[in-house]
N, C-alpha and C positions, 0 to 999 in steps of 0.2 A: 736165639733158639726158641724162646718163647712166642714169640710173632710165627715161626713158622708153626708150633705147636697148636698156638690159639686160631689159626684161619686154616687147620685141617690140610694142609700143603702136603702130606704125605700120610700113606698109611707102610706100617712096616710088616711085609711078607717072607716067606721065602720064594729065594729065586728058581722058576720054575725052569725044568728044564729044558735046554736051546735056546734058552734067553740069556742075552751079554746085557754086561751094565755100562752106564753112564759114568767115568771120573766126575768128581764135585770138588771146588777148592772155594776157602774163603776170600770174598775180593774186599778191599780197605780202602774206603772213602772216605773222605771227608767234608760236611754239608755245611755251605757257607751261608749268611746272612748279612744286610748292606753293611754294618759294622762289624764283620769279622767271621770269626768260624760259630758255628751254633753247636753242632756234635760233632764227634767222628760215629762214624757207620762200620758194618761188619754184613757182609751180605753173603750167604750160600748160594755159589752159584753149580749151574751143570757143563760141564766139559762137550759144548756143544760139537766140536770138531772129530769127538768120539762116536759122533753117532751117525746112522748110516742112512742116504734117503733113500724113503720107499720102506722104507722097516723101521726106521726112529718116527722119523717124521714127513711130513709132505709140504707142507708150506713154511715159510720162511717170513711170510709175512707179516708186519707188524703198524696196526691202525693205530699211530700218533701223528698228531698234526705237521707238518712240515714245516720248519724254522723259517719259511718262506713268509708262509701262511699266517705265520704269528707276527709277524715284522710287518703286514700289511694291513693285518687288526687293530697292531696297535698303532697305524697312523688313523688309520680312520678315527680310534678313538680321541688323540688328541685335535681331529679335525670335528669331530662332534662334539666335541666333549665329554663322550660316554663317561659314567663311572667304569672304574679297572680293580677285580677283585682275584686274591691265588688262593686257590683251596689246597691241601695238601691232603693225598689219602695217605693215609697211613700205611705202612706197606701194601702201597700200592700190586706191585709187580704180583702179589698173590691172590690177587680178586678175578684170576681168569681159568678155567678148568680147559686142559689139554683134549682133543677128540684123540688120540694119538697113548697108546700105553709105554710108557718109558718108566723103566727099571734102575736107579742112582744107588750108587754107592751111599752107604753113611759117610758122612764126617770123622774125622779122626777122633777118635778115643770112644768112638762107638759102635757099633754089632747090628749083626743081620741086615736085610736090604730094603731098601726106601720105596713106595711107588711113587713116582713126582707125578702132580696132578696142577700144577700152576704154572701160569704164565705172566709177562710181564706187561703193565702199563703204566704211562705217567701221570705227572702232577695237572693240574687244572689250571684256568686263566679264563675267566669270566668277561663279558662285557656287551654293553646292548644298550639300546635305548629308553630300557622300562624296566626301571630300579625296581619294581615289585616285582614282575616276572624272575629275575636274576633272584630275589629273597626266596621265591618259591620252590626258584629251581636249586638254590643253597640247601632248602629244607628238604627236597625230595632227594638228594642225592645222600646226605645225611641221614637217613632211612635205610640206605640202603649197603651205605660203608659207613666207614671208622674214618670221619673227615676232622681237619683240623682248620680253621678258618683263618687265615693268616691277615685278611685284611685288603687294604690296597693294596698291589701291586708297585713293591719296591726295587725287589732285586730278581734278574734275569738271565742268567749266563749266557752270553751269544758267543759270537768269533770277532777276532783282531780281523779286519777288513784289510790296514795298509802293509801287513806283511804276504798277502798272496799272491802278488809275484814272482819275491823274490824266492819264499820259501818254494813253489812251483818248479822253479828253476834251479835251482841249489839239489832238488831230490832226485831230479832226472840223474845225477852221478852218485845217487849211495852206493851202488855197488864197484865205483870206479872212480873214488873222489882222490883229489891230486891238490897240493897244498895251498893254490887258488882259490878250488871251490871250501876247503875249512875257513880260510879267511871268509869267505863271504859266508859263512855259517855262523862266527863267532860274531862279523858285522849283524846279522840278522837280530842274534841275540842279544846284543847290546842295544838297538835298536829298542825291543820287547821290555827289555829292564829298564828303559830310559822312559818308557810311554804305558805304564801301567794300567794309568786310568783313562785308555781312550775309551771314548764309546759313540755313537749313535746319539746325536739330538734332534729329537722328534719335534715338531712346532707347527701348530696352527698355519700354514701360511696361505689360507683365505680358498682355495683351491681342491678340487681331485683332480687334475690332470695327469693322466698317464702317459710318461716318457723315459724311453733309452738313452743313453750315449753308447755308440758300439761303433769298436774298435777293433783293428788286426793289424798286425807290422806283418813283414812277406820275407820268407823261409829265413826266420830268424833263429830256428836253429841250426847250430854249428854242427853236427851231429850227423840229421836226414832234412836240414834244411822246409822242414813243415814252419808253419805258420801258427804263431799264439791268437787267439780272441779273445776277449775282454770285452763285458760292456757291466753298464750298474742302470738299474730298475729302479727311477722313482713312483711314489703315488704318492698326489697333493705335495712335491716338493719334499718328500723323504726319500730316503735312502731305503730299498726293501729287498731287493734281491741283485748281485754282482756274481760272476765268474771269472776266472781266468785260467782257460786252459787252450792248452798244446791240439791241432788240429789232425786231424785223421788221416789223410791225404798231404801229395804234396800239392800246393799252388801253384800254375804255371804264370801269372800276375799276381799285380798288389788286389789288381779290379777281385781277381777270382777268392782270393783270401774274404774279402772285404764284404764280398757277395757271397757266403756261406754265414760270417757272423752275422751280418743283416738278417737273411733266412732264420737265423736261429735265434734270435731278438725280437723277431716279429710273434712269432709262435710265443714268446714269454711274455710278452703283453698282452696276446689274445687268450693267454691263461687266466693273468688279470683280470682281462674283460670278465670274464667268464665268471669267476673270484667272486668278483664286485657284480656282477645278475644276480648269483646266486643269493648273496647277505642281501640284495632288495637298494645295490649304491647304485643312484647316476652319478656316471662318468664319463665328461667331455668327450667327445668325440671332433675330429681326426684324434689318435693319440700320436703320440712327435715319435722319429726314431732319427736322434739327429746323428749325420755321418760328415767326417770331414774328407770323406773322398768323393771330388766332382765330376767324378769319370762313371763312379757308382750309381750317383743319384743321375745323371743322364742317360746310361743304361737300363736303368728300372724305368723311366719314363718316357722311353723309346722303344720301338716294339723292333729294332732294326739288330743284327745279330752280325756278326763279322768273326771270323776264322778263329781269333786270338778267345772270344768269351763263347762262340756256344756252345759248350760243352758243360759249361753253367746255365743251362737254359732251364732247368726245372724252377733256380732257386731265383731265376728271372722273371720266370712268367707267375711264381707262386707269389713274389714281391708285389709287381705291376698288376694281378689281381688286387691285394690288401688295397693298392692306392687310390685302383678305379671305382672301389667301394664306397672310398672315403673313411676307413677303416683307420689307415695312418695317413700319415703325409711324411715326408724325407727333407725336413730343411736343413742346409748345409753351416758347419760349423766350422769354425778354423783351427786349425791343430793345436794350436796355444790354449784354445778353449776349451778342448776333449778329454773332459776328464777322465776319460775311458783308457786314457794314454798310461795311468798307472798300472793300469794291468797287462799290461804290452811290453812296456817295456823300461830299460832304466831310464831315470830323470836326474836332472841337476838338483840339490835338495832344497833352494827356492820355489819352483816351481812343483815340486814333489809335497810341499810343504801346502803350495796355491789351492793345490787341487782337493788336497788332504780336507783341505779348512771349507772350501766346497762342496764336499761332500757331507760336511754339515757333522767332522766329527773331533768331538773336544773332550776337555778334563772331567769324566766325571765326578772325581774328587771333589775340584776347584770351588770352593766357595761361592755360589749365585750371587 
């Protein structure tokens, strides 16, 4: 309550009339640090679900970096070596003023009504190649909030990577789960409690080369028979950005499945590209999009269309554009080596294991 006190987060009016209020509850966090918890948190928030668009508010949007974005930063930086610094503001989420007038209830055990006038943003993560620039930019921002300097960059909460599969697949029946899919719920979960400390290891490995593995199994659900896609996003030999989801459409081939994730694999590298102009990175050019279907990569490299695929023909010719550019190239991988297989579909847990330990993700516990 003091934090919202001292950064002027509300003023308390009365409620004017044909004005409705906002519900507010308190939400209970708890903020971790590399060895363990640091505080528990207590945060006021507004019952955004209460309010009405066009009269609460009008955008919904919210400028923080994309957990994409960050995982691309930070390969670049262990491929440069950049220093890596986290700033932490201090309640943050109150250093942004609403355009929008909204009217919040108090808190319990308190009177009369609130104007909320904040919004929310997050934590900071530093890094460049001109250690003074970064000191400068520590002091100017420091000026201007209540920052806390944490230092190098230890700890990062991201996502479990090898459980999105299965957890993908297991949701499709919450509203209709039957005693197979619990089993495979309780499997998941033992899995999670068995693998604590997996995470993402970043490593110099001499390179920016931009490449996919992308993958699709064909109407592999039992359901509507759609098709899953899967692929994982490295730069310089990291891991930065994966998916695994259920397709839109049905497939009438494995070709058509296979040539929609392509399509949509392609577009996620030419973000990259993009990504990497912008920060001032070269990066290799063709970027790789390796597919282990040789029916795919000859139809993208064939201008020729037959009854069975053209109906596919946008995400054909939008393919065989990228190639003629020199943009990508499509070299063919063998299924045993696609790592993109674990988001597709189930594996034996050797090979589940293979591709696991290829994707370059270990104990972060474990002793160096």
């Amino acid at each position: 309550m003091n934090a919202l006190l001292k950064n002027r987060t509300w003023e308390i009016v009365d409620l004017p009339k044909e004005k409705k209020t906002v519900k507010c509850k308190w939400a209970f966090t708890i903020k971790c640090k590399p060895n363990g918890i640091e505080r528990y948190k207590a945060r006021l928030v507004a019952k955004g679900f209460t309010q009405t668009y066009g009269i609460d508010y009008q955008e919904t949007f919210a400028p923080v970096a994309r957990i994409n974005s960050i995982r691309i930063l930070l390969s670049l930086t262990v491929h440069f070596n950049w220093p890596l610094h986290q700033l932490d503001v201090k309640n943050a989420f109150l250093n942004g003023d609403l355009e929008e007038e909204v009217f919040m209830d108090l808190p319990s055990a308190s009177e009369d009504k609130l104007e909320k006038k904040k919004v929310y943003v997050d934590d900071i993560i530093l890094t460049g190649d001109d250690s003074l620039e970064l000191e400068r930019l520590k002091k100017a921002l420091t000026c201007e909030f209540e920052i806390k300097d944490l230092g190098p960059l230890r700890y990062f909460l991201g996502m479990e990577f090898a459980r999105s599969k299965k957890v993908s697949m297991v949701s499709q029946f919450m509203h209709s789960p039957n005693q197979g899919h619990s089993d495979a719920t309780y499997r998941i979960l033992r899995y999670l409690k068995g693998t604590p400390g997996k995470g993402l290891l970043y490593e110099n490995r001499g390179h920016l080369q931009v490449g996919v593995f992308t993958d699709a199994d064909w109407a592999g659900s039992v359901i509507d028979r759609r098709s899953t896609s899967g692929y994982c996003t490295f730069v310089g030999g990291n891991l930065v950005t994966w998916r695994s989801k259920m397709q839109s459409i049905v497939a009438r081939s494995s070709a058509e499945a296979e040539f929609r994730v392509v399509a949509h694999d392609i577009c996620e590298v030419l973000w990259i590209k993009q990504l990497l102009e912008e920060l001032k990175v070269a990066s290799p050019l063709p970027m790789k999009v390796f597919c282990d279907n040789k029916a795919v990569i000859a139809i993208a490299l064939n201008a020729v269309l037959h009854d069975r695929t053209k109906h596919v023909e946008v995400d054909k010719h939008f393919i065989k554009e990228k190639l003629e550019n020199r943009l990508i190239v499509m070299p063919y991988i063998p299924t045993v080596e696609q790592v993109a297989n674990i988001l597709t579909k189930g594996l034996p847990k050797k090979q589940f294991d293979d591709f696991v330990s290829k994707l370059a993700m270990n104990d972060i516990f474990k002793p160096a």
